[in-house]
N, C-alpha and C positions, 0 to 999 in steps of 0.2 A: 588134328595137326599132322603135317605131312611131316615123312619119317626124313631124317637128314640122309644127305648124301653121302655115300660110304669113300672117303680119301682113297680105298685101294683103286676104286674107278681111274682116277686120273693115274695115279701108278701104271695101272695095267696098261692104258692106252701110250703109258711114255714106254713100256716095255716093245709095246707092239710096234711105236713108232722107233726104236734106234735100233730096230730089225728088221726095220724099211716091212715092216706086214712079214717077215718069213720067221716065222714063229710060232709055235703049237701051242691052242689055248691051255694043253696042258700044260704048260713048259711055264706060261704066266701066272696058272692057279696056284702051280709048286710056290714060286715065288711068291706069291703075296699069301698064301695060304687058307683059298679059297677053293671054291670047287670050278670046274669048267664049265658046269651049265650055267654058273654064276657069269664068271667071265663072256660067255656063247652071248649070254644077256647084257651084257654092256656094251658087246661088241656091236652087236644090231640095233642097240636101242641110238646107242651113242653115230653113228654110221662109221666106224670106225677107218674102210676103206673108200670110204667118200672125203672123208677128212685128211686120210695121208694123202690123197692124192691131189685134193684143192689145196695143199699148203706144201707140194711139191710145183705144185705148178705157180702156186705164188715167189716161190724162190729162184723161179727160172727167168 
């Protein structure tokens, strides 16, 4: 059985998005209480500046 999705995921990526991406993975792990290589991995798994950037361009 596949292990559930950890909620701080979508956290982190709302942290990243309402600092338009200018924000240090460490600054997001403080927050949510995880580690950065943690965060490093959801940022790449998830595309994290592929996604700010297609959902800025949708709002334009």
């Amino acid at each position: 059985m596949a292990r559930a999705r950890d909620p701080r995921r979508d956290q982190a990526y709302n942290f990243y998005k309402a600092h338009n991406g200018d924000i240090k993975l460490k600054d997001i792990a403080e927050q949510l209480g995880g580690s950065e290589g943690t965060i490093r991995g959801w940022k790449n798994k998830d595309s994290w500046y592929d996604r700010l950037e297609a959902e800025s361009q949708a709002t334009v």
